[in-house]
C-alpha positions as CSV (number, residue, x, y, z in Angstrom):
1,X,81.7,89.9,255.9
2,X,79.5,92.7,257.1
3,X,78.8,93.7,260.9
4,X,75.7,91.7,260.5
5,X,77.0,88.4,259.0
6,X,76.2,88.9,255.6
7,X,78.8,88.3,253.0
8,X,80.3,90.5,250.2
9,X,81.0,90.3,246.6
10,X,83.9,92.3,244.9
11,X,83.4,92.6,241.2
12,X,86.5,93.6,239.0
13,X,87.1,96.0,236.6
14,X,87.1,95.3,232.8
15,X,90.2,96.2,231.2
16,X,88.1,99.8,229.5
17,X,87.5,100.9,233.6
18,X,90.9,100.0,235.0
19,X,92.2,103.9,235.0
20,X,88.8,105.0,236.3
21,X,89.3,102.5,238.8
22,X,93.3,103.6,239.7
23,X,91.6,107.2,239.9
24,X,88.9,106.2,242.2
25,X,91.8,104.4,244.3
26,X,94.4,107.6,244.2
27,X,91.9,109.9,245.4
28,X,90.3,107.5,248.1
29,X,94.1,107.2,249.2
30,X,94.9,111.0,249.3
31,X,91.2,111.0,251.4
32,X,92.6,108.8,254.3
33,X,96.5,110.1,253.6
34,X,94.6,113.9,254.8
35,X,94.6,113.2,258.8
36,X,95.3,110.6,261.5
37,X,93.6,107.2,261.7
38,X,93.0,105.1,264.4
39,X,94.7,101.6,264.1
40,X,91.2,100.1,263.4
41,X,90.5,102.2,260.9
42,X,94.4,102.2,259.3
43,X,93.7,98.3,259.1
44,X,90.5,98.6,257.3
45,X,92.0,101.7,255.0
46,X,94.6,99.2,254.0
47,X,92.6,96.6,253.6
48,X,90.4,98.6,250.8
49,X,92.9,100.0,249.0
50,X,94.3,97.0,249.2
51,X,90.9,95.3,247.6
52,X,91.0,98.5,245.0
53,X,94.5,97.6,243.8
54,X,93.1,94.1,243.2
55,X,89.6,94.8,241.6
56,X,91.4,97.2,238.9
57,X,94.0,94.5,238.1
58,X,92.8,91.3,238.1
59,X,91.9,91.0,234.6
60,X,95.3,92.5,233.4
61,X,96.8,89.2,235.7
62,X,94.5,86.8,234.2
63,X,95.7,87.9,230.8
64,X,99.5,87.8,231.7
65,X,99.5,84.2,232.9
C-alpha cells in the first residue's frame, strides 16, 4: 500500500527480461550497499530487493513446478 491508501501492483518479468531485471536489482543493491541506512529505510531496502528477486523469478518457478 502507498502513504495514501492506495494499493500497488507488481508485474513480473518475462523469462527474455529476467537478466535485465537481476541487473536492475545488483545495481539498486550496490546503491543502498554505498552508505548507512536508517532502520526504516534498511526495512523498506530489504523489502524491494526482496520484491526484485521475486518479480525476475516468478515465471522461472511457475515453470519448475
Amino acid at each position: 500500500m502507498t502513504p495514501d491508501g492506495r494499493q500497488t501492483f507488481i508485474e513480473y518479468a518475462a523469462p527474455e527480461h529476467v537478466p535485465a531485471r537481476m541487473a536492475d536489482w545488483l545495481a539498486e543493491l550496490k546503491r543502498l550497499a554505498s552508505g548507512p541506512l536508517s532502520e526504516p529505510a534498511a526495512i523498506d531496502a530489504d523489502a524491494s530487493t526482496r520484491a526484485l528477486i521475486e518479480q525476475a523469478h516468478a515465471q522461472q518457478a511457475k515453470r519448475s513446478r
